[in-house]
C-alpha positions as YAML, in Angstrom:
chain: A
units: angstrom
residues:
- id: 1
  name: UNK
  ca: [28.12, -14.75, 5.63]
- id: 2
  name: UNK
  ca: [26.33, -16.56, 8.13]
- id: 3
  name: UNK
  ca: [22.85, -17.55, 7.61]
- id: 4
  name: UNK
  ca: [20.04, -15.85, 8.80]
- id: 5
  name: UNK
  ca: [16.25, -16.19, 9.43]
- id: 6
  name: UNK
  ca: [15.66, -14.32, 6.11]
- id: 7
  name: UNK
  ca: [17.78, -16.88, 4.29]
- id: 8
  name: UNK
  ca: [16.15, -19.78, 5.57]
- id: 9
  name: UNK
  ca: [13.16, -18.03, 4.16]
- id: 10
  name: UNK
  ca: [15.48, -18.59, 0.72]
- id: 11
  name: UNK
  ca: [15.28, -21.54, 0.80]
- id: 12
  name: UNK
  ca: [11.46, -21.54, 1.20]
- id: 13
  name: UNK
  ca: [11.25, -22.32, 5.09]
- id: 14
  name: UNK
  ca: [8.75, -20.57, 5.70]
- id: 15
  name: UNK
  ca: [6.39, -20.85, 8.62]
- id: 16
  name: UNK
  ca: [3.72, -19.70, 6.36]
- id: 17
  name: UNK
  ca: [4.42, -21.62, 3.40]
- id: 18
  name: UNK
  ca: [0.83, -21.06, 2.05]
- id: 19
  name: UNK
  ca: [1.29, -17.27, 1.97]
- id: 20
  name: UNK
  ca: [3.84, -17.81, -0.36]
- id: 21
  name: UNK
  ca: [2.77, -16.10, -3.69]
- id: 22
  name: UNK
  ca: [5.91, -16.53, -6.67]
- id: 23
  name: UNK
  ca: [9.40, -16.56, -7.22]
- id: 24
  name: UNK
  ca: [9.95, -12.89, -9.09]
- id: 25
  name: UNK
  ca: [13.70, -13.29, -9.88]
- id: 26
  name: UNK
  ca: [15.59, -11.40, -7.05]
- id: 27
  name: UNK
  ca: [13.19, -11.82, -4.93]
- id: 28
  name: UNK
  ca: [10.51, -14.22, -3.74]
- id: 29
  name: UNK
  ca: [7.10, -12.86, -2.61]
- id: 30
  name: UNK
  ca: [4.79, -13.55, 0.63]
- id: 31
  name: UNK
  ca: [1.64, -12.24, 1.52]
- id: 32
  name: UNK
  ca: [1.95, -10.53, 4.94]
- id: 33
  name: UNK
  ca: [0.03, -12.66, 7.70]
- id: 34
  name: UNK
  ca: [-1.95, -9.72, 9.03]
- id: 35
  name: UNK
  ca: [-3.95, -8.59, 6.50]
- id: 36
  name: UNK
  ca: [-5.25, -5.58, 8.38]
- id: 37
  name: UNK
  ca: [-3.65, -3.55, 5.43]
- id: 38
  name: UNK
  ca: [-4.76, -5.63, 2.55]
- id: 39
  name: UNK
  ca: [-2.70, -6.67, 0.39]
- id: 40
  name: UNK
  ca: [0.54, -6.19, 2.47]
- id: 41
  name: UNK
  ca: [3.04, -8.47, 0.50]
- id: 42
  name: UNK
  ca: [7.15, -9.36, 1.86]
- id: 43
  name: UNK
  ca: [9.37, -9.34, -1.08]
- id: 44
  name: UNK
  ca: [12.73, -11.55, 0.32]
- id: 45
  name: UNK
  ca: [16.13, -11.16, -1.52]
- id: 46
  name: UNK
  ca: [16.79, -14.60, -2.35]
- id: 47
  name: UNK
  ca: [20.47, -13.49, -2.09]
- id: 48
  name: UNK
  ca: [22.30, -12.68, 1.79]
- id: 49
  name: UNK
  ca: [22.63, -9.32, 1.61]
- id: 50
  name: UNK
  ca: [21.70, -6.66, 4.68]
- id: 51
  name: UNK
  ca: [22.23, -3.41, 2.67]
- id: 52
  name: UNK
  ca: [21.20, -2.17, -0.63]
- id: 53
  name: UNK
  ca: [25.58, -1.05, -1.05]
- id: 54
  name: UNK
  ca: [26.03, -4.62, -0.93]
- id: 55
  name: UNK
  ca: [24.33, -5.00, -4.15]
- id: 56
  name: UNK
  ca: [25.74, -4.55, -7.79]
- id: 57
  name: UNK
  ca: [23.83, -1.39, -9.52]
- id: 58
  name: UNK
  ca: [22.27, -3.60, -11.82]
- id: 59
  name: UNK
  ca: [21.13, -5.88, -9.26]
- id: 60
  name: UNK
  ca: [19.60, -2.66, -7.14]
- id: 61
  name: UNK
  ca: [18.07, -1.40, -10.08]
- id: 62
  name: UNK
  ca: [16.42, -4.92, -10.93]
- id: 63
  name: UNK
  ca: [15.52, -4.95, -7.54]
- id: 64
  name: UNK
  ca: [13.56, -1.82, -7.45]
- id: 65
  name: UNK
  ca: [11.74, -2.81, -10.54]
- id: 66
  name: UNK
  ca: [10.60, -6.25, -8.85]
- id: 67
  name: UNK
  ca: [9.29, -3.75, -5.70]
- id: 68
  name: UNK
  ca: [7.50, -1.19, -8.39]
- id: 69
  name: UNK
  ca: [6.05, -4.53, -10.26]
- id: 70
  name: UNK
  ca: [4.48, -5.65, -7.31]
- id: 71
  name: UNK
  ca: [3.18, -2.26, -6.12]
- id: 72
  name: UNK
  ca: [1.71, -2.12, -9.96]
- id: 73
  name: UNK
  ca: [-0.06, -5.06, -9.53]
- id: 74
  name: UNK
  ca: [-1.37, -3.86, -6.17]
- id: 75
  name: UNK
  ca: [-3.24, -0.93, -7.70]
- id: 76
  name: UNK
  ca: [-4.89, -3.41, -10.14]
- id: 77
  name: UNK
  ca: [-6.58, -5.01, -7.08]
- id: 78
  name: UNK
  ca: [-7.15, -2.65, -4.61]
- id: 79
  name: UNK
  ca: [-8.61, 1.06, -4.21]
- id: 80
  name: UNK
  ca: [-5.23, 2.42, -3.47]
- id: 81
  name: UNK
  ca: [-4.44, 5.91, -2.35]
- id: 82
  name: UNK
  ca: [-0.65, 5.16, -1.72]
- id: 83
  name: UNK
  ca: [2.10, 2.73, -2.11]
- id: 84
  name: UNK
  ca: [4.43, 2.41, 0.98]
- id: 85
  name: UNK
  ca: [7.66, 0.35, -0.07]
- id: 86
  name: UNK
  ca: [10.00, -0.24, 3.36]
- id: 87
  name: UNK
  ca: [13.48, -1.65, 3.39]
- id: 88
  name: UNK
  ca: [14.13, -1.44, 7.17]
- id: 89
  name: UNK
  ca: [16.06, -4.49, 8.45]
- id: 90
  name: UNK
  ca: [15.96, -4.16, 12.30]
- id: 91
  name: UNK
  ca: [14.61, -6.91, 13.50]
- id: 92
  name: UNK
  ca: [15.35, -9.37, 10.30]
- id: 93
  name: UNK
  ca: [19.04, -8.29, 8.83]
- id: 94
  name: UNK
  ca: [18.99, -9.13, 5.48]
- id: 95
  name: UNK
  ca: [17.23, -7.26, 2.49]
- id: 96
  name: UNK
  ca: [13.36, -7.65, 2.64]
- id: 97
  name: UNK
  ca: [10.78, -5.15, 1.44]
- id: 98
  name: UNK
  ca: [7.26, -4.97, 2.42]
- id: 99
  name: UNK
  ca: [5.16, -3.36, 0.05]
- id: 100
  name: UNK
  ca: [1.92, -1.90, 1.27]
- id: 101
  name: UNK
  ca: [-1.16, -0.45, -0.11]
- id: 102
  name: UNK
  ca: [-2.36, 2.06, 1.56]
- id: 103
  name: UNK
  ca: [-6.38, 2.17, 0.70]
- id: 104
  name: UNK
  ca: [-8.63, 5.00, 0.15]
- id: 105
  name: UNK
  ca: [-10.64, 3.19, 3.47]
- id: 106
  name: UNK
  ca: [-7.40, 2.98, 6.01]
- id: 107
  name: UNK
  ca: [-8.78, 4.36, 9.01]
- id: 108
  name: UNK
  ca: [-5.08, 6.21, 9.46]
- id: 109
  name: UNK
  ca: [-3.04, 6.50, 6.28]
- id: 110
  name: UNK
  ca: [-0.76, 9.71, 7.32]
- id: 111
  name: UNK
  ca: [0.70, 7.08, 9.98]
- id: 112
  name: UNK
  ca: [3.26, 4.44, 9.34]
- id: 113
  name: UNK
  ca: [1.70, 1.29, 9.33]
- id: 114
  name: UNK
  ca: [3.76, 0.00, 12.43]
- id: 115
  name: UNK
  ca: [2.14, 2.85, 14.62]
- id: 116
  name: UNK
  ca: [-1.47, 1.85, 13.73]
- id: 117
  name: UNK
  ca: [-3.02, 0.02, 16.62]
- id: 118
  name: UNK
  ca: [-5.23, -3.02, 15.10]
- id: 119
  name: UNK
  ca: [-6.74, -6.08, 15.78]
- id: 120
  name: UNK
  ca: [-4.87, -8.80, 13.49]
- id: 121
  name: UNK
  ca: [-6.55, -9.72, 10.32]
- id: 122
  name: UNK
  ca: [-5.97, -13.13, 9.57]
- id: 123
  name: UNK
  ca: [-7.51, -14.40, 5.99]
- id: 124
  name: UNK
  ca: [-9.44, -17.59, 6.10]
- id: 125
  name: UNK
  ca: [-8.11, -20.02, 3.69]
- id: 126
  name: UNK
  ca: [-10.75, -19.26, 1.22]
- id: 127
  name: UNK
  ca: [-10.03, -15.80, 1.87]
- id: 128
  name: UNK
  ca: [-6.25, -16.58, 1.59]
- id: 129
  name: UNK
  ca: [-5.93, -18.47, -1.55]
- id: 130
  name: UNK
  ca: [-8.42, -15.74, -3.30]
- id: 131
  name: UNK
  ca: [-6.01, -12.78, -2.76]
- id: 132
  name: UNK
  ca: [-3.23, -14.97, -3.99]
- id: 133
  name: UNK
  ca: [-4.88, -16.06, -6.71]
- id: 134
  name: UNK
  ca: [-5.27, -12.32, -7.80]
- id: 135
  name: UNK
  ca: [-1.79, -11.10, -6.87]
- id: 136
  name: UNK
  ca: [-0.12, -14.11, -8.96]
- id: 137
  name: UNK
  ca: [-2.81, -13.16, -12.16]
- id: 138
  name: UNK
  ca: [-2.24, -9.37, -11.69]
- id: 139
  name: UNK
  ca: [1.70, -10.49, -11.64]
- id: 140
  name: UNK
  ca: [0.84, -12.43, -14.54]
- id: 141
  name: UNK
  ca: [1.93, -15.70, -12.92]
- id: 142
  name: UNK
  ca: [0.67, -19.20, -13.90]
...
């Protein structure tokens, strides 16, 4: 298959290299850039795939226990109300989930997440290498 943007991502070119959080297996994880919804995390399929058929069962199933893992982990952190797990693949074409907590304080949590109007939250480094810091000890990664 050719190679995509995604893939390149594989390979860990990554325009945000320091939002990169741990390799989980399948998949490897990235904190979102806009942090509006904290937390947001980018789980890539370190594999070129664009839909779940694609996959062996086993390999789906694995999958979807990386994406509950991480939306686990997310609860330890944050005052979650709800999980939202998206497989979409519009714009990028290759597998790629973005797990989002939905917190008790969103100001609009019965709406999709790309129909909230914000303002861009972008984490300071600090701020940055705290929340990874938690999401790699809540993953229980060194």
């Amino acid at each position: 298959m050719r190679e995509c943007v995604s893939c390149k991502i594989c390979k860990k070119v990554w325009p945000l290299e320091d939002h990169f959080i741990s390799d989980l297996g399948l998949t490897k994880a990235y904190l979102f850039e806009d942090q509006f919804f904290a937390g947001w995390m980018v789980l890539v399929l370190q594999d070129h795939r664009t839909e779940l058929f694609q996959l062996t069962r086993e390999v789906r199933i694995a999958l979807i226990e990386e994406v509950s893992r991480v939306g686990e982990a997310m609860t330890k952190i944050f005052d979650v109300r709800k999980i939202n797990s998206e497989l979409l693949g519009n714009q990028v074409p290759h597998i790629h989930w973005h797990v989002i907590p939905r917190l008790r304080s969103d100001p609009n949590s019965l709406s999709p997440v790309w129909c909230v109007s914000h303002e861009p939250v972008y984490l300071s480094p600090d701020l940055l290498d705290e929340r990874l810091s938690l999401f790699r000890a809540s993953l229980e990664i060194s």
